[in-house]
N, CA, C and O atoms as a GROMACS GRO file, in nm:
protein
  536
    1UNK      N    1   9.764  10.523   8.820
    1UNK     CA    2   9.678  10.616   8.749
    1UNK      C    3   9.753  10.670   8.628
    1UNK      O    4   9.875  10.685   8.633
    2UNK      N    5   9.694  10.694   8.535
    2UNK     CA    6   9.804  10.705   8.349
    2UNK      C    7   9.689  10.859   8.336
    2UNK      O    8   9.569  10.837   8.355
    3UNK      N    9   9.731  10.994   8.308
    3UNK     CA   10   9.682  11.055   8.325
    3UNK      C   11   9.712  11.121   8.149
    3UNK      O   12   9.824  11.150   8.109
    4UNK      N   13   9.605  11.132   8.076
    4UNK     CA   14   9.617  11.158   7.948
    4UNK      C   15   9.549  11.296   7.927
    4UNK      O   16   9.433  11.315   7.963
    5UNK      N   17   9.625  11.393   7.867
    5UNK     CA   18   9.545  11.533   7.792
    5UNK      C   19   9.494  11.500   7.689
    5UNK      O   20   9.549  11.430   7.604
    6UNK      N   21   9.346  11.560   7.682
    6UNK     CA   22   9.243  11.511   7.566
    6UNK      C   23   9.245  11.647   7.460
    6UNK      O   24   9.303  11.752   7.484
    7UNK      N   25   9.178  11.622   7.356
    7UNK     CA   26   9.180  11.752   7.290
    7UNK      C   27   9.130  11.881   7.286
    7UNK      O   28   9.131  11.972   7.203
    8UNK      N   29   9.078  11.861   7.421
    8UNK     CA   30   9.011  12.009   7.491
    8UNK      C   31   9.113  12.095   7.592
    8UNK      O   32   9.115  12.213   7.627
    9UNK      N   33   9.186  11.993   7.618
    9UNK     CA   34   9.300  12.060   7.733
    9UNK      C   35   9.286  12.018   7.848
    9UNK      O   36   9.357  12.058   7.940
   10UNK      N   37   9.203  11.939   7.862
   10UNK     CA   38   9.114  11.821   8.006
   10UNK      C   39   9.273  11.724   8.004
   10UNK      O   40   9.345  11.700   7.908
   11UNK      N   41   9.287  11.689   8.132
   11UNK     CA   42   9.293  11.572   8.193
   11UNK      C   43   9.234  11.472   8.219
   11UNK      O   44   9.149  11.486   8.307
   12UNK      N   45   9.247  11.345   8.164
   12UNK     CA   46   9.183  11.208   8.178
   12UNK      C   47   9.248  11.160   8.256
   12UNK      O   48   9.368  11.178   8.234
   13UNK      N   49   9.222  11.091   8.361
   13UNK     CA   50   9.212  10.994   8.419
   13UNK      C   51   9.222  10.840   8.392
   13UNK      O   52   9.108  10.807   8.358
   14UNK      N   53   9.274  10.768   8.391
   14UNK     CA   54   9.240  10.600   8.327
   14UNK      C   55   9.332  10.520   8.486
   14UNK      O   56   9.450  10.490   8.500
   15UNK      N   57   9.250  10.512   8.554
   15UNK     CA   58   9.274  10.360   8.695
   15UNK      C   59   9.387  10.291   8.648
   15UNK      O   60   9.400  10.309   8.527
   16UNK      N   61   9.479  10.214   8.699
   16UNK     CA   62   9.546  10.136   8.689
   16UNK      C   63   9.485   9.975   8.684
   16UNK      O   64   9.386   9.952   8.753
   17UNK      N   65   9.526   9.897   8.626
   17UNK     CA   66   9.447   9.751   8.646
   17UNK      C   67   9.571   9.665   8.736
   17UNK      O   68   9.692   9.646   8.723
   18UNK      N   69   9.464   9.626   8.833
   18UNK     CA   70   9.538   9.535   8.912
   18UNK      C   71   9.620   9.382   8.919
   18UNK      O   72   9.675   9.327   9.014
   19UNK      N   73   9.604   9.338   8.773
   19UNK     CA   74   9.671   9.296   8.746
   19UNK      C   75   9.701   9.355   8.587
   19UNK      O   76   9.615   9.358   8.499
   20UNK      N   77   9.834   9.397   8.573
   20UNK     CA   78   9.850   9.456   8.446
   20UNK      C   79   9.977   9.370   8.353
   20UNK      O   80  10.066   9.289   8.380
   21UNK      N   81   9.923   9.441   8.226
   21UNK     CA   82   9.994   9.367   8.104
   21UNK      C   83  10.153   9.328   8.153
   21UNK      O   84  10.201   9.420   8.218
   22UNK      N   85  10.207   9.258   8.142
   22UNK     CA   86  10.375   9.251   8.150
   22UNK      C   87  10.416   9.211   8.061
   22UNK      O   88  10.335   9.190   7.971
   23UNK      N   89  10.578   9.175   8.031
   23UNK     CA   90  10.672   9.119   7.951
   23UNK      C   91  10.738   9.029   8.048
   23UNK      O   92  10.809   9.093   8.126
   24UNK      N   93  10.736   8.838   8.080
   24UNK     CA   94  10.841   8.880   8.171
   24UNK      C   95  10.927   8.880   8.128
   24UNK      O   96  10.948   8.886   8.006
   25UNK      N   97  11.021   8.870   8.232
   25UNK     CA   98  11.215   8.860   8.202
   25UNK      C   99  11.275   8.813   8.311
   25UNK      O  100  11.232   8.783   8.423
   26UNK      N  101  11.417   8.809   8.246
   26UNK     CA  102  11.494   8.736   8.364
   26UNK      C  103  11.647   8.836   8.381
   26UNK      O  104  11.644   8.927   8.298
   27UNK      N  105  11.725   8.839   8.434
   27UNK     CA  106  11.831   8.859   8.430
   27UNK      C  107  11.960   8.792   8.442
   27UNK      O  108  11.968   8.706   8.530
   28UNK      N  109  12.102   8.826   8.341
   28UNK     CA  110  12.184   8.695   8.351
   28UNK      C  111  12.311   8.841   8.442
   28UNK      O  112  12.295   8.963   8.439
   29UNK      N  113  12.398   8.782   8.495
   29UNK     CA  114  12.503   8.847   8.511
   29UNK      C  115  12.612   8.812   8.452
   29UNK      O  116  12.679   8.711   8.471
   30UNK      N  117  12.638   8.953   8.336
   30UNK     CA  118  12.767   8.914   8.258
   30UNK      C  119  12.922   8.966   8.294
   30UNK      O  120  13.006   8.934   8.211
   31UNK      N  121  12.943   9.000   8.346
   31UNK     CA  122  13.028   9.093   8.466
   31UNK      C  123  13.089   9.227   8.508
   31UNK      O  124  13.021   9.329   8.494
   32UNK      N  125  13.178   9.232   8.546
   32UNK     CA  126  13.179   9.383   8.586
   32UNK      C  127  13.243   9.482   8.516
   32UNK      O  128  13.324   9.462   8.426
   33UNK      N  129  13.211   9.582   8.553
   33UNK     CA  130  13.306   9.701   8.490
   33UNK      C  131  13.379   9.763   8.623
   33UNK      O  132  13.316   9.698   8.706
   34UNK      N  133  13.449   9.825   8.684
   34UNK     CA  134  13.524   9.891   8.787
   34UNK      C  135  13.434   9.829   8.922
   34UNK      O  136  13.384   9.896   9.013
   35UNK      N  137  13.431   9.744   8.911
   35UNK     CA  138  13.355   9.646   9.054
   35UNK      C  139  13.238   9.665   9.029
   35UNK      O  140  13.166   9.619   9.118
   36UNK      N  141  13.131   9.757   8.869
   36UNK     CA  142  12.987   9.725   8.880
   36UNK      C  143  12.957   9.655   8.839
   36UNK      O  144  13.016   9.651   8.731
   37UNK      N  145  12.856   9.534   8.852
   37UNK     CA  146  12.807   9.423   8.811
   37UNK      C  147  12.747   9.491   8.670
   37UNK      O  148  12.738   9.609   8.637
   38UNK      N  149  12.710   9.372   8.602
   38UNK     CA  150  12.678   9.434   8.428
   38UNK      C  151  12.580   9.291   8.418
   38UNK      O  152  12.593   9.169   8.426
   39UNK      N  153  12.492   9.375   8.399
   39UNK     CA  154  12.377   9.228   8.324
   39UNK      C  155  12.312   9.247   8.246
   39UNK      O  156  12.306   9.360   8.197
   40UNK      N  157  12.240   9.153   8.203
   40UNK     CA  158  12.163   9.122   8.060
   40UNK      C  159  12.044   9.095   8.089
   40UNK      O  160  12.040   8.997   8.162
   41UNK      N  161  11.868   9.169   8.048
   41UNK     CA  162  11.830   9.137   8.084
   41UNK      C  163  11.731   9.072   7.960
   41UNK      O  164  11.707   9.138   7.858
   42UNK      N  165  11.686   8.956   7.980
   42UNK     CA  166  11.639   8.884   7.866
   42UNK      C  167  11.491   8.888   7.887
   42UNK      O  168  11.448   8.848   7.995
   43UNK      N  169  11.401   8.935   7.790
   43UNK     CA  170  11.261   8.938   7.781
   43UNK      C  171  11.197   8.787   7.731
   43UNK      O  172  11.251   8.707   7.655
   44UNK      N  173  11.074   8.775   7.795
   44UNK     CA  174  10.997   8.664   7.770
   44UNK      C  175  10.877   8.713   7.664
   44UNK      O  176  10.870   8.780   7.561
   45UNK      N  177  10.770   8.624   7.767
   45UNK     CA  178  10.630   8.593   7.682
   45UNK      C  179  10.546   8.758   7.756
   45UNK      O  180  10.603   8.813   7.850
   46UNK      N  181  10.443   8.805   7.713
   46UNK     CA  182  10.360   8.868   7.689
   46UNK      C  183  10.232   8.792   7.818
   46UNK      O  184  10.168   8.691   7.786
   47UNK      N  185  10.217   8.849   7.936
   47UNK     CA  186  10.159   8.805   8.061
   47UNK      C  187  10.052   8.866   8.094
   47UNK      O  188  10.065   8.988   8.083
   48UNK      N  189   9.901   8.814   8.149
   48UNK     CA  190   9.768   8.924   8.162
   48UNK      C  191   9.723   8.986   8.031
   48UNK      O  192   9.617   9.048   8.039
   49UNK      N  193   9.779   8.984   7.915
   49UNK     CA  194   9.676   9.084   7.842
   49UNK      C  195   9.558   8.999   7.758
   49UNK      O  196   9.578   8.908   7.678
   50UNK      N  197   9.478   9.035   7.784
   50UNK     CA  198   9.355   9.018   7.717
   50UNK      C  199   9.351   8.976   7.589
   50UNK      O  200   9.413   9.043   7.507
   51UNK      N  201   9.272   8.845   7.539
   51UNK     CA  202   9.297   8.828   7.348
   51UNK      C  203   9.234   8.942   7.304
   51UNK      O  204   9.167   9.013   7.379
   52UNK      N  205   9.250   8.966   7.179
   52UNK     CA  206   9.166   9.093   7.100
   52UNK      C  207   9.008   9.068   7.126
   52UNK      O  208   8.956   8.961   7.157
   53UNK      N  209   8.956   9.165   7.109
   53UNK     CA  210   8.846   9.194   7.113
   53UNK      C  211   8.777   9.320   7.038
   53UNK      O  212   8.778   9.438   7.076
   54UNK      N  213   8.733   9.279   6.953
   54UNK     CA  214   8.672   9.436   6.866
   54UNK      C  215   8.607   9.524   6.932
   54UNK      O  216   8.508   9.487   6.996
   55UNK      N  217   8.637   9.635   6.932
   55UNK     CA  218   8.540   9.751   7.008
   55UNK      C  219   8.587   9.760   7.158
   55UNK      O  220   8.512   9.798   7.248
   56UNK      N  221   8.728   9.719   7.180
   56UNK     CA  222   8.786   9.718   7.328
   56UNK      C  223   8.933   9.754   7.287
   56UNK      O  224   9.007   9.671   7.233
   57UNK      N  225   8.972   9.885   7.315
   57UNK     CA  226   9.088   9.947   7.362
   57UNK      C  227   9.205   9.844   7.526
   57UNK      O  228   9.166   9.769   7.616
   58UNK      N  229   9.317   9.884   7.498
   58UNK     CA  230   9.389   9.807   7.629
   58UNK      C  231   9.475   9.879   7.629
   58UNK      O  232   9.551   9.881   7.532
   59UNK      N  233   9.494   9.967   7.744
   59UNK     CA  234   9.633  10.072   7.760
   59UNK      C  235   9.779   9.993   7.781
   59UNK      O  236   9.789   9.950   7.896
   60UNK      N  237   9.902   9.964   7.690
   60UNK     CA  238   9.964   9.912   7.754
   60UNK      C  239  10.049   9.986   7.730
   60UNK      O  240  10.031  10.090   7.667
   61UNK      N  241  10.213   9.928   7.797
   61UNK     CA  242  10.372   9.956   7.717
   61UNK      C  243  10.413   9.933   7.601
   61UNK      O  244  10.368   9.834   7.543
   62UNK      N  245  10.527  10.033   7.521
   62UNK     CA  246  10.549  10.017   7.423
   62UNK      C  247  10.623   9.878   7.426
   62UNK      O  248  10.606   9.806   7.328
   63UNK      N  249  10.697   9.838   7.519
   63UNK     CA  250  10.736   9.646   7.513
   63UNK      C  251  10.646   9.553   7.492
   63UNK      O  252  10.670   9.460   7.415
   64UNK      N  253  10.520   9.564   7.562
   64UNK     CA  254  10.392   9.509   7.585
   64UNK      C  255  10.354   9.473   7.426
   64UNK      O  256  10.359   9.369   7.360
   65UNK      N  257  10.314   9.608   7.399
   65UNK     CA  258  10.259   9.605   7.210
   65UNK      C  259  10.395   9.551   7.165
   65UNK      O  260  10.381   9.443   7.222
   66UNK      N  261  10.480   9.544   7.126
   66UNK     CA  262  10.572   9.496   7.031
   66UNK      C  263  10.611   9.398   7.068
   66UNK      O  264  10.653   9.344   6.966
   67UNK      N  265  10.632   9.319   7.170
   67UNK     CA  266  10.600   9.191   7.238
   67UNK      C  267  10.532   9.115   7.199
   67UNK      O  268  10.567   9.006   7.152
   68UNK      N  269  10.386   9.168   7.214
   68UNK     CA  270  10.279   9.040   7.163
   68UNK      C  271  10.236   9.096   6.996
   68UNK      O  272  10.147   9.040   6.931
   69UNK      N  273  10.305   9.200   6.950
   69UNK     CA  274  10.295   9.190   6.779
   69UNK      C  275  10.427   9.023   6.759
   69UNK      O  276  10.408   8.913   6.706
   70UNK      N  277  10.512   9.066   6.808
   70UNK     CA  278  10.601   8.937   6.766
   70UNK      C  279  10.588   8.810   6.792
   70UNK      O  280  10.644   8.711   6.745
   71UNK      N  281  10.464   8.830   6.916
   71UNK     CA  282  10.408   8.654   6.913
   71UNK      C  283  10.340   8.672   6.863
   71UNK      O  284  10.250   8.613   6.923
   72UNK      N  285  10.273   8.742   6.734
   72UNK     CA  286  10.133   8.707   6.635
   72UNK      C  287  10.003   8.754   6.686
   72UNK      O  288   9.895   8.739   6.629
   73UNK      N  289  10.028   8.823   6.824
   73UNK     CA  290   9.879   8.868   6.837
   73UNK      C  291   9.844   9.034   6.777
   73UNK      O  292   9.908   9.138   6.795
   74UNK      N  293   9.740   9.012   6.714
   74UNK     CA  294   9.677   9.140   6.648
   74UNK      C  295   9.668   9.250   6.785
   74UNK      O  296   9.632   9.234   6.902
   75UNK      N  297   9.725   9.381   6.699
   75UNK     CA  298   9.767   9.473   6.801
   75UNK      C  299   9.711   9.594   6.781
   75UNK      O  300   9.747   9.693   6.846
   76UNK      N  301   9.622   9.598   6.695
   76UNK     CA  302   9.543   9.739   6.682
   76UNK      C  303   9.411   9.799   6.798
   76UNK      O  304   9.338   9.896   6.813
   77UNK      N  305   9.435   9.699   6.845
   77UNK     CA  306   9.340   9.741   6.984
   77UNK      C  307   9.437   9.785   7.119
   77UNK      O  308   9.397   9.808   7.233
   78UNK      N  309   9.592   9.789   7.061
   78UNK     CA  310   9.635   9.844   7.209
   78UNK      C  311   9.678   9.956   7.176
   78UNK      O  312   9.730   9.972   7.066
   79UNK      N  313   9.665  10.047   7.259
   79UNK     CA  314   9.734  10.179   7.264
   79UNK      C  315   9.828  10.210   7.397
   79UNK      O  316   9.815  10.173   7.514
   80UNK      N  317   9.927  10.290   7.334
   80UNK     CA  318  10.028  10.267   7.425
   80UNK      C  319  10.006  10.480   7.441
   80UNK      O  320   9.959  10.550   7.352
   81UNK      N  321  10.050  10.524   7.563
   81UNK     CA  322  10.069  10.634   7.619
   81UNK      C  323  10.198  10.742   7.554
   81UNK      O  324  10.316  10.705   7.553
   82UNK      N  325  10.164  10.849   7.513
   82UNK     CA  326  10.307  10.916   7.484
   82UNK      C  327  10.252  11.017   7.451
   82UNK      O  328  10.131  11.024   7.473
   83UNK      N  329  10.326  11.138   7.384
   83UNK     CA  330  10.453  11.168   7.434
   83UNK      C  331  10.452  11.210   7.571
   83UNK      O  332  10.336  11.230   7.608
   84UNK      N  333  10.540  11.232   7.663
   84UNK     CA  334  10.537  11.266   7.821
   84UNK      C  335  10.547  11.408   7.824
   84UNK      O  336  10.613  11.485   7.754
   85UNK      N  337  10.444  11.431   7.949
   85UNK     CA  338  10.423  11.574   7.972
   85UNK      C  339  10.505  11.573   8.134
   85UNK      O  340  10.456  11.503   8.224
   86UNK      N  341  10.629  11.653   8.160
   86UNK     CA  342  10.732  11.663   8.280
   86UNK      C  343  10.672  11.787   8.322
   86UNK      O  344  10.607  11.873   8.262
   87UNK      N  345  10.717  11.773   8.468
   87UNK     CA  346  10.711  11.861   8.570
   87UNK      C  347  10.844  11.926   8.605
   87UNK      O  348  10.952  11.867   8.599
   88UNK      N  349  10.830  12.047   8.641
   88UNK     CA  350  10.983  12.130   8.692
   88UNK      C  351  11.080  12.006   8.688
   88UNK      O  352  11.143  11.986   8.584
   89UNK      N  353  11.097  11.922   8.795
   89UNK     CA  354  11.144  11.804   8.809
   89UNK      C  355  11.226  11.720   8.728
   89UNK      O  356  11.344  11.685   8.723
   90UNK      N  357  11.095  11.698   8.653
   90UNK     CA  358  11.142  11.580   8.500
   90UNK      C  359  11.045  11.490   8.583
   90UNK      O  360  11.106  11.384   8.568
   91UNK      N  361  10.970  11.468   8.637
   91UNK     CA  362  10.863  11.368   8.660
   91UNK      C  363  10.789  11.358   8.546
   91UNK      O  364  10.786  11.464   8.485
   92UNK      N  365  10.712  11.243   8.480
   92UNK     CA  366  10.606  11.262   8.433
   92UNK      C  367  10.484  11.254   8.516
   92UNK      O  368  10.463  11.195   8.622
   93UNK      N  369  10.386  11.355   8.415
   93UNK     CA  370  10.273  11.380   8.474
   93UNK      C  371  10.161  11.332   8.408
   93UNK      O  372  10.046  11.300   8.441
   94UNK      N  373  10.215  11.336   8.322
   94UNK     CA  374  10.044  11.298   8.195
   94UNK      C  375  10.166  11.303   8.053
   94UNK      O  376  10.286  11.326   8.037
   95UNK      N  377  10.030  11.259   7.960
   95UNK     CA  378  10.119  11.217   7.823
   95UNK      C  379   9.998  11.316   7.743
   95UNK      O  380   9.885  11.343   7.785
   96UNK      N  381  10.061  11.358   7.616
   96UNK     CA  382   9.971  11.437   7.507
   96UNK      C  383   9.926  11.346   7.456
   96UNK      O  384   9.954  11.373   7.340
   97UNK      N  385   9.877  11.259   7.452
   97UNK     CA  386   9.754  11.193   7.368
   97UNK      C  387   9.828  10.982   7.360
   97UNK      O  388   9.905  10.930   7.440
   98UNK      N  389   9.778  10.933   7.263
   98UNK     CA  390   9.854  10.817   7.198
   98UNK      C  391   9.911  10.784   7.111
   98UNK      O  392   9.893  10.831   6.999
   99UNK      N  393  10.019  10.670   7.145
   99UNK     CA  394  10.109  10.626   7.044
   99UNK      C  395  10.071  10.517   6.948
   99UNK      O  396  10.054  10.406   6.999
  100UNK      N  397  10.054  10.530   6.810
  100UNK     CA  398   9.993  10.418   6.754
  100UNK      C  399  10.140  10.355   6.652
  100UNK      O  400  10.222  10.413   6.580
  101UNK      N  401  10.125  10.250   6.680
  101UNK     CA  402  10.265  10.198   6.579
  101UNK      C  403  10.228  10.118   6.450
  101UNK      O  404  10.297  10.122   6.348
  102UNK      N  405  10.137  10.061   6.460
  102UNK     CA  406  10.033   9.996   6.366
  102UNK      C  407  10.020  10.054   6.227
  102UNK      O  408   9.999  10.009   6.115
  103UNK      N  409  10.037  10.151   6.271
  103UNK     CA  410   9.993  10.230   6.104
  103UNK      C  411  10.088  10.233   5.994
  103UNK      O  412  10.208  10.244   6.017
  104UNK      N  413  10.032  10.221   5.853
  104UNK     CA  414  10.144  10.172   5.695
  104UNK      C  415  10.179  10.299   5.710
  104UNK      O  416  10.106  10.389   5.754
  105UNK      N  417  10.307  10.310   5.670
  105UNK     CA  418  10.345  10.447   5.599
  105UNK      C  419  10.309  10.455   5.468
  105UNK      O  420  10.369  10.372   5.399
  106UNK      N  421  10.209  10.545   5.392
  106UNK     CA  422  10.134  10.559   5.289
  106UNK      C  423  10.239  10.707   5.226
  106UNK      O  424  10.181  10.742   5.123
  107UNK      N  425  10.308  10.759   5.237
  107UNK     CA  426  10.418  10.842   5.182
  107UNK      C  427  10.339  10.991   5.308
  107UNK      O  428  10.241  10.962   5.377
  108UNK      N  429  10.400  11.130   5.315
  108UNK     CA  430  10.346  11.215   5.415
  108UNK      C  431  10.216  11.233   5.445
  108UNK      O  432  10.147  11.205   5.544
  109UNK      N  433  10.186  11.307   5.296
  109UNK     CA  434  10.026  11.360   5.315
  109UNK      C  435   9.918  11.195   5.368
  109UNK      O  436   9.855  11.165   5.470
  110UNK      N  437   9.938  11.141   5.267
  110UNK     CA  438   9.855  11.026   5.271
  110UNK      C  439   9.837  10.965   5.442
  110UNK      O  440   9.736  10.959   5.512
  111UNK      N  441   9.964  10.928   5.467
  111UNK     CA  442   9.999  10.857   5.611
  111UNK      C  443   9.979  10.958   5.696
  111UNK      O  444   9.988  10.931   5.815
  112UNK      N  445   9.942  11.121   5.649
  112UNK     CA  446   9.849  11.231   5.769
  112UNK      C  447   9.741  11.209   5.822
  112UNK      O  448   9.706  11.208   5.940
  113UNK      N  449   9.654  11.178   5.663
  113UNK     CA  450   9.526  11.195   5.692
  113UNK      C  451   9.512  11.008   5.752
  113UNK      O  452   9.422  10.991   5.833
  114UNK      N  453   9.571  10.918   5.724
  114UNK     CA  454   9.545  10.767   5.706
  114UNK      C  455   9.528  10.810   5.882
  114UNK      O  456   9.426  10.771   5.939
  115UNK      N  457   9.645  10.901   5.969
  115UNK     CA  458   9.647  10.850   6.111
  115UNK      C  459   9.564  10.958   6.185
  115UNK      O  460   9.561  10.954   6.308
  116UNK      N  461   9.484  11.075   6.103
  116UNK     CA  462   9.395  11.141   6.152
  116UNK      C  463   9.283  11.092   6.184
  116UNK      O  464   9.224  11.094   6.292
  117UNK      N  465   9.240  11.024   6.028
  117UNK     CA  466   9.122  10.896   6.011
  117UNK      C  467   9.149  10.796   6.142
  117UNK      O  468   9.077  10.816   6.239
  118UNK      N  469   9.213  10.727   6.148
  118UNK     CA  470   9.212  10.627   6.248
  118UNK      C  471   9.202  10.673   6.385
  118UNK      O  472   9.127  10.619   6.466
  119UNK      N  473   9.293  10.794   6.420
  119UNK     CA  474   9.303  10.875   6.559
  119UNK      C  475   9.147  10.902   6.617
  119UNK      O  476   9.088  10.872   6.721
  120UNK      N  477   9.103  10.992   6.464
  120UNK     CA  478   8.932  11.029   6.475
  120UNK      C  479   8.840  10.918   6.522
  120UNK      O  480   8.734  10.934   6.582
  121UNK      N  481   8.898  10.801   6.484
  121UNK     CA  482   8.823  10.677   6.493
  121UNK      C  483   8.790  10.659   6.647
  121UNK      O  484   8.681  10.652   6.702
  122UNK      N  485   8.904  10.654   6.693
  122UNK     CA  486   8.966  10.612   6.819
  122UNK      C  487   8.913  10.654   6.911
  122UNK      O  488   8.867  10.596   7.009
  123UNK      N  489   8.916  10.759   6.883
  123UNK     CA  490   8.863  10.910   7.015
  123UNK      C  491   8.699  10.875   6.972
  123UNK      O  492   8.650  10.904   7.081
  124UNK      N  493   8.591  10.837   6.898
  124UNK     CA  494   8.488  10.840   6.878
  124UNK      C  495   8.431  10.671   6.990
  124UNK      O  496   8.351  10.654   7.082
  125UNK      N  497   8.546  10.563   6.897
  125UNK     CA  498   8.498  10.464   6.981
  125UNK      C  499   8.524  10.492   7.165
  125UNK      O  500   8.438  10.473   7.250
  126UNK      N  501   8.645  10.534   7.188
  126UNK     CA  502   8.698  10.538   7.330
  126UNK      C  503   8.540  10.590   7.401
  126UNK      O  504   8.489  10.521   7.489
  127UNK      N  505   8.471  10.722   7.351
  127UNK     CA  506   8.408  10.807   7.426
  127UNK      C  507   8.262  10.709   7.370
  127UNK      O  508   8.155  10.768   7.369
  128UNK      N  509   8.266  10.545   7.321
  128UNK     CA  510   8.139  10.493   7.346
  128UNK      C  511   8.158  10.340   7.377
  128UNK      O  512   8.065  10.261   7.374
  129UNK      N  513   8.301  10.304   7.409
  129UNK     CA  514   8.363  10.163   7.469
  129UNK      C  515   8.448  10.168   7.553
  129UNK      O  516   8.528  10.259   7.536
  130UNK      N  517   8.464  10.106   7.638
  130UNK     CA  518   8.549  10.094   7.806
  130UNK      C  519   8.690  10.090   7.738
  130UNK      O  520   8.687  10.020   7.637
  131UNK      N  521   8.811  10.143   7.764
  131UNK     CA  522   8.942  10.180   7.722
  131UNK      C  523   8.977  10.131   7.881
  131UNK      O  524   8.940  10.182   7.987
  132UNK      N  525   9.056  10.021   7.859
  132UNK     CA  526   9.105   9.933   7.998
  132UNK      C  527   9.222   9.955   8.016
  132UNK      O  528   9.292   9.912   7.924
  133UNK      N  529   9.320  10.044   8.161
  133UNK     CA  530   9.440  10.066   8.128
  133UNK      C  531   9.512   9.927   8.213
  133UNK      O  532   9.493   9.890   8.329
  134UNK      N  533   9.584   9.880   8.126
  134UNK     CA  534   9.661   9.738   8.182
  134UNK      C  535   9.849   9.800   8.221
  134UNK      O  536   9.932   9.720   8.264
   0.00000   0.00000   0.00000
């Protein structure tokens, strides 16, 4: 369950998908430090996520999105979760809204309003198209 604060002060909800986005990987062992093993862990291909689709959101990881930006797949339909909202603990509990990486830097003001515009966008389509958390 990925539990997101909306701009009312609500908690969202978004299900987990049962089979969800991955990166895989492997691990090599390069060796130790004071008897701890030390490894490397090497990332693959981009696994389960969905091709683009206009008018369809896909909740993933920030590895996930920058993963399949570097195999060439168009990435403005994923949104990734952030910043983290902690508990006494340091658990996370929920995130303040989304992370978009996609966006030009247009110099301050400009690249404000460029990611207000798009944010506004976002929150309009989400609340009239299925937002799938992978």
């Amino acid at each position: 369950m990925l539990n997101i604060l909306d701009t009312e002060g609500e908690i969202r909800n978004f299900p987990k998908c049962e089979t969800p986005a991955r990166v895989s990987h492997s691990k090599k062992l390069e060796g130790c430090i004071l008897g701890i093993p030390v490894t490397r862990q090497i990332f693959g291909k981009v696994e389960n996520l969905p091709e683009f689709k206009s008018g369809t959101f896909y909740i993933v990881s920030r590895l996930v999105e920058v993963t399949a930006k570097k195999e060439g797949r168009k990435t403005s339909d994923l949104l990734i979760p952030g910043p983290a909202i902690r508990d006494k603990e340091g658990w996370v509990i929920a995130t303040k809204g989304w992370l978009l990486r996609h966006i030009i830097y247009l110099g301050a003001s400009a690249s404000f309003f460029f990611f207000k515009l798009i944010f506004s966008y976002i929150l309009y389509k989400c609340k009239r198209e299925e937002v799938k958390a992978l």
